[in-house]
N, C-alpha and C positions, 0 to 999 in steps of 0.2 A: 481682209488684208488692208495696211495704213493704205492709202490714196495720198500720191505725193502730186504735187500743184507744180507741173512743171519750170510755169513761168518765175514766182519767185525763185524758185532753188536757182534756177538756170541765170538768171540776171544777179541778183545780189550775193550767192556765192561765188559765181565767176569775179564779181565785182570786189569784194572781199580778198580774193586770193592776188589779184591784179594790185589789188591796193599794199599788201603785205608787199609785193614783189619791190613798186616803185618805192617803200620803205626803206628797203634793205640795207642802201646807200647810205641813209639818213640815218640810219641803225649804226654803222660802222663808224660813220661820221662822228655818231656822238660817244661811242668808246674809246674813239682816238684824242677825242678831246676828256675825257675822264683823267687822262695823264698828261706829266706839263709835257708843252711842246718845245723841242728845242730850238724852234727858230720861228721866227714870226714873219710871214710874206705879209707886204702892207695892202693896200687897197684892192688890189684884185684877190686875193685870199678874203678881205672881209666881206666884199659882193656877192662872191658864189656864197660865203656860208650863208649872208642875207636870203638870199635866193632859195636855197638848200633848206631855211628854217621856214620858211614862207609856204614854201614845196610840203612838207612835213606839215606843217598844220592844218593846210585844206586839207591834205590826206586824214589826218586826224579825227578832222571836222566830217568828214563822210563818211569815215568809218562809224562815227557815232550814229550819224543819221540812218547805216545800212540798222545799225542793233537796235534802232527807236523804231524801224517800217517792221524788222521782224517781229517785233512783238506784239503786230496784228493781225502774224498769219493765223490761217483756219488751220493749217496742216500743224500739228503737235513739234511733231519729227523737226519739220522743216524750221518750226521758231526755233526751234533749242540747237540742233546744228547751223545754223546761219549766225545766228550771235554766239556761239563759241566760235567760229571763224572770225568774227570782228573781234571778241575779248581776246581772241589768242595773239592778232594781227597787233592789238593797240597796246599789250603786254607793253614792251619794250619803252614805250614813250609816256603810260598812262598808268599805272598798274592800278593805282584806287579805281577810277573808273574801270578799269576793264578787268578787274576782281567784282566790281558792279554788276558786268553784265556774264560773267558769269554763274555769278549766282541765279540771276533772272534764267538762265540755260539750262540751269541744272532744275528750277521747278517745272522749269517747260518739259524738260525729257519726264523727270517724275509724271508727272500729266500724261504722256505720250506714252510709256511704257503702261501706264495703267488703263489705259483706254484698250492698248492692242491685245493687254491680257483680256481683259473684261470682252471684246471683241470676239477675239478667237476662242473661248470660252475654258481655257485652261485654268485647272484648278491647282497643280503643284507643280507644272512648269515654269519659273521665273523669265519673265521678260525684264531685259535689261538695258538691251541692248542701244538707248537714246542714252542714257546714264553710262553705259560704259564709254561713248564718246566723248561725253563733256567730262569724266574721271578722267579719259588720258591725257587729254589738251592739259588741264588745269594740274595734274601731276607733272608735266613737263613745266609748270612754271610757277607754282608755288607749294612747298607742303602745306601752308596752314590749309588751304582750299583741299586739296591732297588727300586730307586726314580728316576733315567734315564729310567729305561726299562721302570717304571709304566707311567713317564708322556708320554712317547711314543705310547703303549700302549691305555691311557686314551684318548690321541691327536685325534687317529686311530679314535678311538671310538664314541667318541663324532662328528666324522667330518659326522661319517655313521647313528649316530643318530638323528643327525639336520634334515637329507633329510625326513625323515617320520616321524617325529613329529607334524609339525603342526596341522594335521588333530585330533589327539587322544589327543595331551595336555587338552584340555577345559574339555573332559570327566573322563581324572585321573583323574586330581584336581578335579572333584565332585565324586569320587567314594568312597567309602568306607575304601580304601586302605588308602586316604588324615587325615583321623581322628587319624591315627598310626603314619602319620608324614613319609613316607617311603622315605629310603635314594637317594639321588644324583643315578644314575648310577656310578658316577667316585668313590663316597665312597660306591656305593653297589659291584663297584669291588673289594675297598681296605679289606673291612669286609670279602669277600669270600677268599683274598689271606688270611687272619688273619686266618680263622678258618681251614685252610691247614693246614697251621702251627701250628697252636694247634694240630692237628690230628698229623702231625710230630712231635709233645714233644719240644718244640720252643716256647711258652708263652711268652717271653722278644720279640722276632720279633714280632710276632701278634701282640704285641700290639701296638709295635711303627708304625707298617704299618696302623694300622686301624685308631690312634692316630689323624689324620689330617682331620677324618671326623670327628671328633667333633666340628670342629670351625663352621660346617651346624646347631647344634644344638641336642636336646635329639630326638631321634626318635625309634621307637619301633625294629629295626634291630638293633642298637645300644648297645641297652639296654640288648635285646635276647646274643648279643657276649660275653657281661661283664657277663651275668647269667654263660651262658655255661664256660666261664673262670673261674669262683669263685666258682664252682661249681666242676673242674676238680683239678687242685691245689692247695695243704695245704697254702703254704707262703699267703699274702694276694695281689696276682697279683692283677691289675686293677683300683688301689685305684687314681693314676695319671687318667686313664682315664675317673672314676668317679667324679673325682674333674674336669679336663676338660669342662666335661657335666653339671656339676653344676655352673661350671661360665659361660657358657655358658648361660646357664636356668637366670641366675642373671641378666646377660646382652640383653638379647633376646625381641627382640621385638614383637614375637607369645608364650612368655610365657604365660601360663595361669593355670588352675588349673589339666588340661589333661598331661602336664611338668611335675609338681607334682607326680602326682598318678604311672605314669611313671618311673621317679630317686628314689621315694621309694622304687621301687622291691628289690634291694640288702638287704634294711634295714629291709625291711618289709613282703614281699615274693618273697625269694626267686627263686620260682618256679611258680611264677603266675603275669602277668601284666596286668593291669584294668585303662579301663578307658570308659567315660560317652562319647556317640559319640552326634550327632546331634538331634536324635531326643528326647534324656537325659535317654536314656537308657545305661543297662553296658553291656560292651564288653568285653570278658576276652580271653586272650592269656596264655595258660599252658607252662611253659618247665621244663617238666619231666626231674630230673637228670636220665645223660647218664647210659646204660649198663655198668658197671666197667667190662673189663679185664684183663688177668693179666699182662701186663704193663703197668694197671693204679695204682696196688695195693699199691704205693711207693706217689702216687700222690691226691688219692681220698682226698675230708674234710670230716674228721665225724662231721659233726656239725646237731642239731635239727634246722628244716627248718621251724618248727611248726611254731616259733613266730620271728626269725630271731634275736633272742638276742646272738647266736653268731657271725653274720655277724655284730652288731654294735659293738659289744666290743671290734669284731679286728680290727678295722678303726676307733677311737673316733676321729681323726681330721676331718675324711668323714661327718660323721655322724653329728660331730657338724657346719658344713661347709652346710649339706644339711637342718637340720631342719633351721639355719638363713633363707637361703631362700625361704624355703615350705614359714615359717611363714610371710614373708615379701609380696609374692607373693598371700597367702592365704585371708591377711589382708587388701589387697588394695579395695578402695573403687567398688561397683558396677558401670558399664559402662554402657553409656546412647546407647549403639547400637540396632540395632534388634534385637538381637540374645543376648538380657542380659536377658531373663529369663533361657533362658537353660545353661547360664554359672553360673548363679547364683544355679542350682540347680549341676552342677559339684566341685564346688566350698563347698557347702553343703555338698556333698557326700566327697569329698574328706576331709574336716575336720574332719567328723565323723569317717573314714575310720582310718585316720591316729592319733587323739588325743590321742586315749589309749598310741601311741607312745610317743607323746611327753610329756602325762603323766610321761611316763618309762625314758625316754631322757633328754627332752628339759621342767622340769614345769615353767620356766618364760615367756613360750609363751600360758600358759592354758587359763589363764582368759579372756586374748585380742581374742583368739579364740573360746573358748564357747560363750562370747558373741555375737559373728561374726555370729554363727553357728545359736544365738536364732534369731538373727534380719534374716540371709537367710531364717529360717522357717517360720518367719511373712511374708516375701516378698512373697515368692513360693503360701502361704495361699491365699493369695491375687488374684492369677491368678490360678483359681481352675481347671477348665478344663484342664489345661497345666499339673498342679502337678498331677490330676487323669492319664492323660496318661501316666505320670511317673511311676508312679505306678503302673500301670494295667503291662508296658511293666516291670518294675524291677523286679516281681514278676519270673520272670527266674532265677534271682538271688536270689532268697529266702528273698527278699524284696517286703513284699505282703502289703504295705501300701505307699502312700504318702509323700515326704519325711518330710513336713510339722509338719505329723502326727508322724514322727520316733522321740524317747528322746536321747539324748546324749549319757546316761552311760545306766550301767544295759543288757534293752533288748536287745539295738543295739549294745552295744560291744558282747552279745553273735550272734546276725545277723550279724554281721562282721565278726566274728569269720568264718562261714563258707563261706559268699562272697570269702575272701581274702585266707581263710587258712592261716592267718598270724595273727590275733591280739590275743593278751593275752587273756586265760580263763575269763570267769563274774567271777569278785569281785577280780583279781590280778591288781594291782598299781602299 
C-alpha cells in the first residue's frame, strides 16, 4: 500500500488550502473591478487596494514556493496532490503558471498511479486514482487541460480494454443492458467526471465534459445525467446538451421509436425513462429527485414533475426542436425487417404515450399521428398471438390489454397517466 508522509501532506496542504481561503477576498476584489466602477472613493479606497494587491502577491509568492518544495516529495501521491492544490488556488490570479504546475501534477499522479499498480501487483485492474484527482481540479478550470488528461487517460484505457474484450463483446450486445443503448467506456468516463462536477457545484464544466458523448447518440446514461442536471439547477442547464441529442436522434442511423420515448423524459417525465425492449414489453428506469441539502437550497427547481409542463415552457426552442423530430421519426413508414412487428408495437406505444403532449405542444402533428396510431393497431391486430404477449407481459405496467385493443384518448391517456407519471389528467387538452 502507497505510504503517505504525514508531515508534508499535513503542513503544505493545510497551507495551501488557508492560502486559497485568505484569496478569496482578493478574488472577488479583482472581478468587481473587471467592470467600470461607478463611483470612485479617493485615498482611502486606493490604500486598501494597495494593501489588498500587496496581500495577494505574497500569497502568490507562497503558493509558488508551496508547488516548488512539492516537487521533492518522496511520496508520488503527495507531490501530485499538493501542487494541484497550489495550481488550483493560484488559477484565478496566474493561470500560465498554475496550468504549469498542473501539468507537473498530473506526471507526478502518472508516476504514482503506476508505482501502486506495479506495487500491489495487479495485472488488469486500472489504478487511477492520483490522475483522477488532478482531471477534476484541472476540468473545473480549464478544458484545454481537461481534454489532454482525458484523452490520455481514455488512450490508457481503451488500450487495457481491447485485450479482454473479445471474448464478452457478442454477449453485451445481446443483453439487456443493449436495449438502454449504454454508453461508450470513453463517454461512460466522460458522464462519471460530469457528475463530479455537479456534486462539486460546477454544472457549466459537466456539461461541457460530458458534451462530446453526444456525437455516440441518445443513450439511457445520457439521458439519466441531463435528468439529474435539471433536476439540481434553477437556470435551465442542459438545453445545448438536449439539443445535441436531438440532432443527434435526427441524424442517427439506430433511431427509432426507443430514441423517442427516451429524449422525451425532460419534457415528459421528468423522473422516469421508458421504453419497449425486445420482446415489446416496458422497461422503466426511475430517478427519484435527489436528497436537497442545505447547499442545495439556493439551487433546487420547484417545478411539478406531475406532467412536465414546466420543463417545456422553459425550453420552447427544446421542445419545439424535439417534437419535429419525435413526429418525423414517429411517422416513417413501417420496415420490412424481422423484427417489424415489435417495432411497430414500440412505435404504437410510443404515440399513445406521447400524443396528449403533442396535443399540449405540437397540434399540427395530431392528425398525421392518430392516424399512424389507427393503422399500427390494425397491423398489431393482425399478428394476434404476438399482440396477446404484449399484453399479458404489459400488464406490469398497468396495461392489462392488447395494444390493438387500447383507444387513443380517454382511457389510455388515464393508463398513461400512471405508466409514465407524466401525461395530463383525462379530459385536460
Amino acid at each position: 500500500m502507497r505510504y503517505v508522509s504525514p508531515k508534508p501532506f499535513n503542513y503544505l496542504a493545510a497551507l495551501c488550502c488557508l492560502i486559497q481561503f485568505a484569496l478569496a477576498p482578493a478574488s472577488i476584489e479583482a472581478q468587481r473591478q473587471s467592470t467600470p466602477a461607478r463611483t470612485q472613493r479617493a485615498s482611502g479606497a486606493t490604500a486598501q487596494q494597495t494593501s489588498s494587491t500587496n496581500h495577494s502577491r505574497a500569497s502568490m509568492e507562497l503558493l509558488n514556493e508551496v508547488a516548488e518544495r512539492a516537487r521533492s516529495f518522496d511520496d508520488l501521491y503527495q507531490r501530485a496532490h499538493v501542487q494541484a492544490l497550489a495550481a488550483d488556488a493560484l488559477w484565478p490570479f496566474d493561470r500560465e503558471r498554475a496550468r504549469a504546475i498542473f501539468l507537473r501534477a498530473w506526471e507526478a499522479a502518472k508516476a504514482s498511479d503506476d508505482a501502486e499498480q506495479e506495487q500491489d501487483g495487479r495485472e488488469i485492474a486500472r489504478v487511477t486514482e492520483a490522475r483522477d484527482e488532478i482531471l477534476l481540479k484541472a476540468a473545473a478550470r480549464d478544458s484545454v487541460l481537461r481534454e489532454r488528461f482525458l484523452r490520455e487517460l481514455l488512450a490508457q484505457e481503451n488500450d487495457e480494454d481491447n485485450a479482454g474484450q473479445n471474448s464478452s463483446s457478442s454477449t453485451q450486445d445481446s443483453s439487456s443492458s443493449s436495449v438502454w443503448r449504454e454508453p461508450s467506456p470513453q463517454s461512460a468516463r466522460r458522464i462519471e467526471l460530469g457528475y463530479e462536477l455537479l456534486r462539486r457545484g460546477n454544472p457549466d464544466a459537466a456539461i461541457s465534459v460530458v458534451m462530446p458523448a453526444a456525437s455516440e447518440g441518445v443513450n439511457a446514461s445520457l439521458m439519466i445525467f441531463l435528468l439529474r442536471l435539471r433536476q439540481k439547477y434553477v437556470r435551465p442547464n442542459g438545453d445545448e446538451l438536449l439539443l445535441a441529442l436531438i440532432e443527434a436522434a435526427r441524424n442517427g442511423l439506430r433511431t427509432n421509436a426507443n430514441t423517442i420515448l427516451l429524449l422525451s423524459s425532460p419534457i415528459v417525465s421528468p423522473e422516469l425513462l421508458v421504453i419497449v425492449d425486445e420482446r415489446g414489453s416496458l422497461q422503466l428506469r426511475s430517478v427519484p429527485r435527489p436528497a436537497m441539502s442545505s447547499g442545495d437550497s439556493l439551487y433546487l427547481i420547484d417545478m411539478d414533475t406531475s406532467n412536465g409542463l414546466s420543463a417545456a415552457r422553459s425550453m420552447p426552442s427544446v421542445s419545439s426542436a424535439f417534437y419535429s423530430v419525435a413526429a418525423s421519426i414517429l411517422l416513417r413508414p413501417s420496415s420490412e425487417q424481422a423484427n417489424a412487428q415489435r417495432e411497430a408495437v414500440a412505435v404504437y406505444f410510443a404515440i399513445t404515450r406521447l400524443l396528449p403532449f403533442f396535443v399540449r405542444d405540437a397540434q399540427q402533428f395530431v392528425p398525421e399521428l392518430q392516424a399512424r396510431a389507427n393503422s399500427l393497431a390494425e397491423e398489431i391486430e393482425t399478428e394476434r398471438p404476438f399482440a396477446n404477449s404484449v399484453g399479458s407481459t404489459g400488464a406490469r405496467a398497468n396495461r392489462g390489454r392488447a395494444p390493438a385493443s387500447l383507444p387513443l384518448y380517454g382511457e389510455d391517456r388515464c393508463r398513461h397517466s400512471r405508466v409514465g407519471q407524466s401525461a395530463p389528467r383525462c379530459g385536460e387538452h
